[in-house]
C-alpha positions as CSV (number, residue, x, y, z in Angstrom):
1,X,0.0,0.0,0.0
2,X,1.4,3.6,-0.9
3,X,0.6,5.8,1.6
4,X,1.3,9.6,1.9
5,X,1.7,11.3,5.5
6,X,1.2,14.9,5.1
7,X,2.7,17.0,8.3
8,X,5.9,15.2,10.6
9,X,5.0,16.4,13.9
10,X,5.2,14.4,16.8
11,X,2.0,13.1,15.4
12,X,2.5,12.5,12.2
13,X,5.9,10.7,12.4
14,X,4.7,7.8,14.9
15,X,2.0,7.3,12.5
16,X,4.6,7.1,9.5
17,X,7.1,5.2,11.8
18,X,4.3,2.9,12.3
19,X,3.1,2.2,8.8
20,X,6.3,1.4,7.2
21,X,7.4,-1.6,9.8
22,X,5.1,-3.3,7.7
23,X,6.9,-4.3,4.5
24,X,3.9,-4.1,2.9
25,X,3.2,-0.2,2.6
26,X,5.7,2.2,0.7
27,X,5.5,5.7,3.1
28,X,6.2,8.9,2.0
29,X,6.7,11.7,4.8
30,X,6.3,14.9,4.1
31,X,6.8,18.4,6.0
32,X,8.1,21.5,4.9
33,X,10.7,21.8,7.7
34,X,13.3,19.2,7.0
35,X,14.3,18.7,11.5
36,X,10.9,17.3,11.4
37,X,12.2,14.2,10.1
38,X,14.6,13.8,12.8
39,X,11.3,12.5,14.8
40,X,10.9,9.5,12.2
41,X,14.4,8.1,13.7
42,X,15.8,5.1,12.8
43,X,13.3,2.4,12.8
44,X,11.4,4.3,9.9
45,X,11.6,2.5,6.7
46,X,10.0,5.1,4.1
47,X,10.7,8.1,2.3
48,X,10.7,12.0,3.2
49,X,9.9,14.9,1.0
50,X,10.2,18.8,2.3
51,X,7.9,20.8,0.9
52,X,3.9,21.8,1.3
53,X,1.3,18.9,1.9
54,X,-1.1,21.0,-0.2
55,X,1.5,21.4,-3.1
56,X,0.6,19.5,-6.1
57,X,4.1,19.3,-7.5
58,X,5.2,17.5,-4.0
59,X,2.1,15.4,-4.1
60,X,3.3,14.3,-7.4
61,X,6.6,13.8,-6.5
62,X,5.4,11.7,-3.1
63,X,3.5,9.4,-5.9
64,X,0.0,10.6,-5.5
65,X,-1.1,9.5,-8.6
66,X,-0.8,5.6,-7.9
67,X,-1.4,6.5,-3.7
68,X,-3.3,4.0,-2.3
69,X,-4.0,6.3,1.3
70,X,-3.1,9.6,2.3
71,X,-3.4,11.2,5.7
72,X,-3.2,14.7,6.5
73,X,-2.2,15.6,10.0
74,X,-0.4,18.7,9.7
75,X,-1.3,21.7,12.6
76,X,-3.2,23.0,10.2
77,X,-6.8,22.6,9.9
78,X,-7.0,25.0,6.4
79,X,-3.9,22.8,5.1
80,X,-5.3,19.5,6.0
81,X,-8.6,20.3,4.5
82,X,-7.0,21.5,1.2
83,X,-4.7,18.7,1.0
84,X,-7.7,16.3,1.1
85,X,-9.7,18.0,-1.3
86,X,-7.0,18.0,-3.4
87,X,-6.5,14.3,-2.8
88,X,-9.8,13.4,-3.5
89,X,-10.9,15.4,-6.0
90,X,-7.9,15.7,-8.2
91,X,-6.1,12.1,-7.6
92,X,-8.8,10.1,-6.6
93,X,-6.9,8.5,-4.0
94,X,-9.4,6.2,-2.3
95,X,-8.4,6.2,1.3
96,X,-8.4,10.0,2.5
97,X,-8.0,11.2,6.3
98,X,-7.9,14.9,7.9
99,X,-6.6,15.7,11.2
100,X,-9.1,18.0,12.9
101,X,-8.0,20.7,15.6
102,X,-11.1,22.9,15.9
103,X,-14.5,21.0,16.6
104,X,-16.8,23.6,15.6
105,X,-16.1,22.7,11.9
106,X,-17.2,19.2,12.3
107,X,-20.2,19.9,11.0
108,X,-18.8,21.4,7.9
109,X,-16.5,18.8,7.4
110,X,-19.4,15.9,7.9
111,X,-21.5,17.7,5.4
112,X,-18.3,18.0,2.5
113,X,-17.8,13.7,2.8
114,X,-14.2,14.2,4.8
115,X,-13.3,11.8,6.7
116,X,-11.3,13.1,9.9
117,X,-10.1,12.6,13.4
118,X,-10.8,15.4,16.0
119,X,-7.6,15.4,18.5
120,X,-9.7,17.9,20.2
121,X,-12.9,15.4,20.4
122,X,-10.8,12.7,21.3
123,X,-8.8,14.5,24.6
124,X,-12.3,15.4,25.1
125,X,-13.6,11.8,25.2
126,X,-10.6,10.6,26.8
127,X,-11.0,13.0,29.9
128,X,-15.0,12.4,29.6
129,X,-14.4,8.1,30.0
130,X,-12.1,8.9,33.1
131,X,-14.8,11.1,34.5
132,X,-17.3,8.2,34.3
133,X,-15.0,5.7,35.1
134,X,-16.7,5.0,38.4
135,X,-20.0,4.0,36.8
136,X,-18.7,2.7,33.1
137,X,-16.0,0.5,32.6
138,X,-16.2,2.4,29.2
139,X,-17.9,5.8,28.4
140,X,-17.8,7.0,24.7
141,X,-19.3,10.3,24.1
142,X,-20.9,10.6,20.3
143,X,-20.5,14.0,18.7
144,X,-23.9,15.0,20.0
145,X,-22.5,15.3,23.1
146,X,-26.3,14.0,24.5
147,X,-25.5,9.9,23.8
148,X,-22.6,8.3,24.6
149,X,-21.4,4.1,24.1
150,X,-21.3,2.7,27.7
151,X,-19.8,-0.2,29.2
152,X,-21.6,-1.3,32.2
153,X,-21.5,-4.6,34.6
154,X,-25.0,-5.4,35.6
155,X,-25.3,-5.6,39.8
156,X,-27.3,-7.7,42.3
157,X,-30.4,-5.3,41.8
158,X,-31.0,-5.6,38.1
159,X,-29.9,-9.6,37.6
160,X,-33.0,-11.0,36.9
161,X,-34.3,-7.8,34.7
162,X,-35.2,-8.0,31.2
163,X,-33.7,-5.8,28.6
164,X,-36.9,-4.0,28.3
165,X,-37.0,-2.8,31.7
166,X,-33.3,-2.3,32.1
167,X,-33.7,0.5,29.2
168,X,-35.5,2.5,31.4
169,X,-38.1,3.6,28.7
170,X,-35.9,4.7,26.2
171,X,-33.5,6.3,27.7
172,X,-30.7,3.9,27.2
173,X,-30.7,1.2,24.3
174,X,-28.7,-2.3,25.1
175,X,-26.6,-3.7,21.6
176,X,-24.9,-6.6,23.6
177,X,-24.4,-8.5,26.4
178,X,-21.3,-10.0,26.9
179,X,-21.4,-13.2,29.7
180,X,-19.3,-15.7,30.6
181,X,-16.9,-14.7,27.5
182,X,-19.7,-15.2,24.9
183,X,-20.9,-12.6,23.3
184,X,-25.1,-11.9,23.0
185,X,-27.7,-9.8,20.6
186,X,-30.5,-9.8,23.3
187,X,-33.8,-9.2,22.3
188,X,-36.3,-7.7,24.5
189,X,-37.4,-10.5,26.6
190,X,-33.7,-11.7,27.6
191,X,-33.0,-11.7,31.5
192,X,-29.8,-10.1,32.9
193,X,-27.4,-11.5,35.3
194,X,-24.8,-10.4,37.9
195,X,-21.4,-9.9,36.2
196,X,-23.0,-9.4,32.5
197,X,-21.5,-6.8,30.6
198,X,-23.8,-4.7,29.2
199,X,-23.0,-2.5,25.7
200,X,-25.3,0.1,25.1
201,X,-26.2,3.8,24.2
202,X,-27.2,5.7,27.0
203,X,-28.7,9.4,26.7
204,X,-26.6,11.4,29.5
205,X,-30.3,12.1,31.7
206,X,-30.6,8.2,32.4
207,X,-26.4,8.0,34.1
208,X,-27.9,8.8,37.9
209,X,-30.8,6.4,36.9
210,X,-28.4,3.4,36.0
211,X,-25.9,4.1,38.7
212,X,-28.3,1.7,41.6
213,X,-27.8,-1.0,38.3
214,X,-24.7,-1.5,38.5
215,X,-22.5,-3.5,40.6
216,X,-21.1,-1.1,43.1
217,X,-18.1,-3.2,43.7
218,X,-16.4,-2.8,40.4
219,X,-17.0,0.7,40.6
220,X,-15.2,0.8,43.8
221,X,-12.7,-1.2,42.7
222,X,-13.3,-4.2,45.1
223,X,-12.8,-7.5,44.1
224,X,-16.2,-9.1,42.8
């Protein structure tokens, strides 16, 4: 697989790094300040190019016409944007990424067809899981901010619950159950037991409601 790395920041290089220990993919770094490379080190087995991610003539030179990927991850959001357009629209290169600083152009973004990663949604996510980590063994929050993908292990007051009334009338929506290492797609009439892990979406209004589900132990960190 060709792939192009647009931007060699801290970022960017352990992603490049990355892709060319497999001897698979052909990388091609590029940043317009040639100590950036310095990051890549010596485990990287690719190519660098200085010069401007949204250039076409370094693009060319990188081997955007037979590029397979391309990620853009400069600190840039106009750059990365441009690079992609430019990637997609001019090269066809099937397998386009942006990296994503502000969030408020997510919306934008979503509406164009680019595909992106928002560092800033992520750290946001990130601190958001460890805030929940006393009642989810996972918390995801969707870009809605109002449902999030939950992780929960059923406690001594819900085993013996269906799905249905474990929901809470909408307010949360079990996918999966995961018991004894198996893996289930409940349907409404399923009964829960202690220790099940539950996989759901859960609207933020029903997280005081689900907390007396839960076994309190985990969430304590006891032993079970």
């Amino acid at each position: 697989m060709h792939v192009i790395v647009g931007g060699c920041g801290r970022l960017g290089s352990q992603i490049a790094t990355k892709l060319s220990d497999d001897p698979n993919n052909d990388v091609v770094a590029i940043d317009t300040n040639p100590l950036a490379f310095d990051r890549l080190g010596s485990a990287f087995n690719g190519e660098t190019l200085i010069g401007n991610v949204t250039d076409r003539t370094v693009l060319e030179r990188a081997g955007i016409s037979h590029c397979d990927a391309m990620l853009a991850v400069t600190r840039s959001d106009n750059a990365n944007l441009m690079a992609v357009e430019v990637a997609t629209h001019l090269y066809h290169v099937p397998n386009v990424v942006a990296r994503l600083f502000n969030p408020e152009r997510e919306p934008v973004y979503r509406k164009l067809g680019i595909r992106y990663v928002s560092s800033t949604g992520m750290l946001a996510n990130l601190f958001l899981t460890e805030l929940h980590a006393e009642t989810f063994r996972t918390h995801v929050m969707l870009p809605s901010h109002e449902v999030a993908v939950v992780d929960m292990t059923v406690g001594a007051e819900s085993h013996g619950m269906t799905v249905e009334d474990f929901e809470l009338h909408g307010k949360l929506r079990i996918a999966a159950i995961t018991r004894a290492d198996r893996v289930l797609i409940p349907d409404a009439t399923d009964r829960l037991e202690r220790g099940d892990v539950v996989t759901g979406a859960a609207r933020r209004g029903a997280y005081r409601k689900l907390r007396h589900l839960i076994d309190a132990r985990e969430r304590s960190g006891e032993d079970t």
